[in-house]
N, C-alpha and C positions, 0 to 999 in steps of 0.2 A: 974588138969587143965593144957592143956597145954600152953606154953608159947609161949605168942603173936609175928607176924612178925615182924619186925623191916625193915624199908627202909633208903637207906642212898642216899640222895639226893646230889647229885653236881653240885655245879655252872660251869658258863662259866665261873670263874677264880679259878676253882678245889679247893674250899671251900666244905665241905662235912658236912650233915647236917644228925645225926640218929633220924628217926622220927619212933613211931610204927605208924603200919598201921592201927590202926584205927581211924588217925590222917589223915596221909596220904593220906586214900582213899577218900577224901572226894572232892579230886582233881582227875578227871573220867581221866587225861592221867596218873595217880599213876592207878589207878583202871585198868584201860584198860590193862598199860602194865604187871601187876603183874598177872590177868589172866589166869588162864589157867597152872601156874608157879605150879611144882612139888613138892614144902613143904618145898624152902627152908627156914630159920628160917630168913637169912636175904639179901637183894637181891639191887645190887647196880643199880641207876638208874640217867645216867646223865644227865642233860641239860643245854645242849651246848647253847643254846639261853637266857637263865635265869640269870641274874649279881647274884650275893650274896646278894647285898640289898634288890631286889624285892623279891628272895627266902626265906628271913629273914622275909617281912611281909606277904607271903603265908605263911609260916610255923604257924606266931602270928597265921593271920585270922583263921587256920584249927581249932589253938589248943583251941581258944575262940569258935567256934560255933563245936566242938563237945561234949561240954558241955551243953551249947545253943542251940537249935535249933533255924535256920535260919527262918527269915517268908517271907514266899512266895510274892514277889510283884505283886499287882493286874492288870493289865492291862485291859486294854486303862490306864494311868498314871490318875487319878484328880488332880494332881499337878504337876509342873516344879520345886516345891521346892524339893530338893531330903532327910531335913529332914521330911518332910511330909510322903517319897515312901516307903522308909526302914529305920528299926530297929536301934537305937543305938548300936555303939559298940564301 
């Protein structure tokens, strides 16, 4: 078996986060940009726009619903309550 990607994310205050990518891609601009990429095993990917806090809870969010799967929200909404729309997490 071989061994899974890893992505090292970085904030806009150069805090660097190794996530594997099957973590990762669950974030389509992680997907998008690793694309198409030549095999490397691990591939650094900044964002300049992203603080370390909010990076901190995409990284929770990913690593909870890649265990989870996410459920699809129904639209038209039946409710304005949002625990009514979506899932606990």
């Amino acid at each position: 078996m071989s061994e899974e990607m890893k992505i090292n994310l970085k904030s806009k205050e150069n805090d660097s986060f190794t996530v594997p990518f099957s973590i990762a891609k669950l974030s389509k601009l992680v997907e998008n940009t690793v694309e198409g990429d030549d095999g490397d095993l691990e591939i650094d990917i900044p964002l300049p726009n992203v603080r370390t806090d909010v990076l901190k809870k995409v990284i929770e969010y990913c690593t909870h619903y890649e265990t989870e799967a996410m459920t699809p929200i129904k639209v038209p909404l039946k409710s304005g309550n949002i625990k009514e729309t979506v899932q606990e997490w």
